[in-house]
C-alpha positions as CSV (number, residue, x, y, z in Angstrom):
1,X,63.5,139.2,-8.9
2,X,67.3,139.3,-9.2
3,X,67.0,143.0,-10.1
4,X,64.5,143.5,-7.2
5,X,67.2,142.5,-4.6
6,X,69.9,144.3,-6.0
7,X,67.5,147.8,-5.8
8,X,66.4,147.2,-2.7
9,X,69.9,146.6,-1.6
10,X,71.3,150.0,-3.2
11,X,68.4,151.3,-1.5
12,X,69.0,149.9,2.1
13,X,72.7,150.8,1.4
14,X,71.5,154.6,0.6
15,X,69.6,154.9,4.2
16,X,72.8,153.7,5.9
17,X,74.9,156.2,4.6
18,X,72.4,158.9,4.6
19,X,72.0,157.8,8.6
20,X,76.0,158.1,9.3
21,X,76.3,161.4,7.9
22,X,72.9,162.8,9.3
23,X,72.7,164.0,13.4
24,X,71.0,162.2,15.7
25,X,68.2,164.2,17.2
26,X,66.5,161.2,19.3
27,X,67.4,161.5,22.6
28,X,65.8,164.5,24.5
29,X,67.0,166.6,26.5
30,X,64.2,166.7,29.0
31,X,64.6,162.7,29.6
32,X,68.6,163.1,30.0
33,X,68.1,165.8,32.5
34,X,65.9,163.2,34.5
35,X,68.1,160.1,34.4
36,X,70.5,162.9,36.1
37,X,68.1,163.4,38.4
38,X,67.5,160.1,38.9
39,X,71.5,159.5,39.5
40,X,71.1,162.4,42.1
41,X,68.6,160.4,44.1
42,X,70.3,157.3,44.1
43,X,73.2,159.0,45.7
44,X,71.1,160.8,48.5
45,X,69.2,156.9,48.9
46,X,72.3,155.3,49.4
47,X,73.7,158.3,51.7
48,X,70.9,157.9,54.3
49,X,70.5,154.1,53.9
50,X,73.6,152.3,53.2
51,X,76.7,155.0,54.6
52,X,78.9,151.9,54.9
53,X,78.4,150.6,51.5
54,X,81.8,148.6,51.8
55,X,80.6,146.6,53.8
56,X,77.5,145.8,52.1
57,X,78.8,145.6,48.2
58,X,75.6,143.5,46.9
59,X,73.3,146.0,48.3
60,X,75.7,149.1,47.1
61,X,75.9,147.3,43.7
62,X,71.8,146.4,43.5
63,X,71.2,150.3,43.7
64,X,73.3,151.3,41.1
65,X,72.3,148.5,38.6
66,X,69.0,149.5,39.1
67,X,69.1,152.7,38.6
68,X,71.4,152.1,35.4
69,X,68.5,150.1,34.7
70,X,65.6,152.5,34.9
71,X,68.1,155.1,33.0
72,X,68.6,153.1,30.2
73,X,64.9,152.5,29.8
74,X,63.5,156.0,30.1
75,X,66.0,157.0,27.8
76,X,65.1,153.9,25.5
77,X,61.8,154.5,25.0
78,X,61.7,158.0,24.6
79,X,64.5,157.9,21.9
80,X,61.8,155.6,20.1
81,X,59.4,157.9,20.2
82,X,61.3,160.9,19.4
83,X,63.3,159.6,16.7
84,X,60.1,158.6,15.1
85,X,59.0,162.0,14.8
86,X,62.7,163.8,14.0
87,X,63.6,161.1,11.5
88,X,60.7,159.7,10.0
89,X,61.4,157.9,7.6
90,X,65.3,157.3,8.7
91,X,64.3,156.7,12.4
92,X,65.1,153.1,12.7
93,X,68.6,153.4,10.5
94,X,69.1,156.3,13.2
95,X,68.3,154.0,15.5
96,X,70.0,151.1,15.0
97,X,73.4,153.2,14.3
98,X,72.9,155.1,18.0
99,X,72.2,151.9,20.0
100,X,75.9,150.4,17.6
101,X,77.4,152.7,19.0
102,X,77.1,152.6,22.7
103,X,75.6,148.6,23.0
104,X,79.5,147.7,23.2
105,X,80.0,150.0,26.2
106,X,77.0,149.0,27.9
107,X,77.9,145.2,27.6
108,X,82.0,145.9,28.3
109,X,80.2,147.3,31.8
110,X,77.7,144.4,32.6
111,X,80.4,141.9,32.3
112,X,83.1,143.9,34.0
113,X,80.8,143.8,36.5
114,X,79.6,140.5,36.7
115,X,83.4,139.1,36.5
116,X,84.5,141.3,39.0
117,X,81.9,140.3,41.6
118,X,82.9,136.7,41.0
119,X,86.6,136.9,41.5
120,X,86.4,138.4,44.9
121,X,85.2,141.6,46.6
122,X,89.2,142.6,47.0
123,X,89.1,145.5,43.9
124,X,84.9,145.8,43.6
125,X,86.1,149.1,44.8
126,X,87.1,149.4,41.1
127,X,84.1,149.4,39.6
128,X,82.7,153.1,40.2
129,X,86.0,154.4,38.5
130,X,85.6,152.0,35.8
131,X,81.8,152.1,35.3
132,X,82.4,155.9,34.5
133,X,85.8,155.0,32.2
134,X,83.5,152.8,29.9
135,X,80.5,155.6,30.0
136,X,82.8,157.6,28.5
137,X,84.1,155.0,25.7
138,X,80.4,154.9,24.5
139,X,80.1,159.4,24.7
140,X,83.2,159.3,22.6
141,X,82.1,156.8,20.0
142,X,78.5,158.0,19.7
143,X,80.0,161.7,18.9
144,X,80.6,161.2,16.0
145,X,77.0,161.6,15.2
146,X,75.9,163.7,18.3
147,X,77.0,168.1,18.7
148,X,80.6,168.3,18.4
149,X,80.5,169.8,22.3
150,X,79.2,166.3,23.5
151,X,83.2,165.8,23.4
152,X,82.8,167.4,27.2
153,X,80.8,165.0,28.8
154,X,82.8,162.1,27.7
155,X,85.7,164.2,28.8
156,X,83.4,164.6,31.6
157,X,82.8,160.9,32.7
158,X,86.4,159.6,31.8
159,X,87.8,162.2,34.4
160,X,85.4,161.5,37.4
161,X,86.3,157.7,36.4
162,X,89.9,158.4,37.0
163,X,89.9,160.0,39.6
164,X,87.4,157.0,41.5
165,X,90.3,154.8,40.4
166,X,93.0,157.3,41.8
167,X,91.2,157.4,44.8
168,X,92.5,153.8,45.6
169,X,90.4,152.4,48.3
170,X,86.6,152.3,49.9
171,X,85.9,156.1,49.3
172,X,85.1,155.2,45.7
173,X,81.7,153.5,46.9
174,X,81.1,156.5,48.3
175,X,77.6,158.1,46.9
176,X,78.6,161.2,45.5
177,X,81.7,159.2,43.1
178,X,78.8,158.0,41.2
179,X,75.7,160.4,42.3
180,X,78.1,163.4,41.1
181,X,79.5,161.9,38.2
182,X,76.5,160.5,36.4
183,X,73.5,163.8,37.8
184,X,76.5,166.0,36.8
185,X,77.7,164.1,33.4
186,X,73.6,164.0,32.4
187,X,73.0,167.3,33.8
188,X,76.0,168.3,31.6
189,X,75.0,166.1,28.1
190,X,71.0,167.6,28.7
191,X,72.4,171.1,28.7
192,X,74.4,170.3,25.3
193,X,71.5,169.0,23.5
194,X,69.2,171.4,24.6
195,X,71.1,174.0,23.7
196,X,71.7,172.4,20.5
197,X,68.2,171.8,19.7
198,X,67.4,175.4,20.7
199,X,69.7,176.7,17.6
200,X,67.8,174.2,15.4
201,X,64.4,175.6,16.3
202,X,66.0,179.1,15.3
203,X,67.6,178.3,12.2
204,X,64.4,176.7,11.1
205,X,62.9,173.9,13.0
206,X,63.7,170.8,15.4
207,X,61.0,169.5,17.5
208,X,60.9,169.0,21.0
């Protein structure tokens, strides 16, 4: 039995290591494309409905949440389902090492968030810039196992974040700091792995 555990372990330890060194072809480019989309229509939503949102933070901040929300599930399940049929085998190693390497990001955000709307509404303004400063934590560390150009969009997402912060006051709630940011930073990461995938299918065979 003793020798049993010890294979298995080598075994389990072999998949890991096989995972880090392997690209992660799970999330589509299709789906990452829509959650842009998605970010787009938040914006315009927010434009027509809430133009003030200073003055309305809870409502500015349900919008957002939600669609982070809806983002992160699209892109959740379709990563499922298309690691399942790009790994095989490897697809929940892949998986588990992709959702490593982001999870802290997402959480860093939700509690940033959560602690920032119970210490007063005096810097919420914050929050845009740093919502897209902590995106682009999670870009950078998942690219180590993502196209080498995916470097851009964290680039991407930490330079609309600072400039939300630079801006200094109320016109970071405005919808375009985050509708322009996150359609144009998806928009951006879609066109990278589609692009990528595209060269795959040529030099002999990723699936859509």
């Amino acid at each position: 039995m003793r020798e049993l555990d010890r294979a298995l372990g080598e075994i389990s330890s072999i998949r890991r290591q096989m995972a880090r060194a392997t690209e992660f072809r799970g999330y589509g480019a299709v789906t990452l494309a829509s959650t842009g989309l998605l970010a787009i229509a938040a914006a315009v939503a927010q434009a027509l409905w809430l133009p003030e949102a200073a003055n309305h933070v809870a409502v500015y901040l349900g919008i957002w949440m939600t669609t982070a929300v809806l983002s992160g599930a699209l892109i959740a399940v379709q990563t499922v389902n298309r690691a399942q049929r790009v790994h095989s085998g490897m697809a929940d190693e892949m998986i588990r090492m992709a959702v490593e390497q982001f999870l802290p990001a997402a959480i860093a955000g939700a509690l940033l968030t959560v602690v920032m709307m119970r210490s007063g509404p005096a810097g919420l303004w914050l929050l845009p810039g740093l919502w897209q400063v902590i995106f682009s934590l999670g870009v950078f560390s998942s690219c180590r196992f993502l196209p080498r150009p995916m470097l851009a969009a964290g680039a991407w997402y930490l330079a609309t974040g600072l400039v939300c912060v630079a801006l200094g006051d109320t016109r970071a709630f405005s919808p375009w700091a985050m509708g322009a940011a996150f359609g144009g930073g998806q928009m951006l990461v879609a066109g990278i792995l589609y692009f990528n995938q595209e060269s795959q299918r040529e030099a002999g065979g990723d699936e859509r």
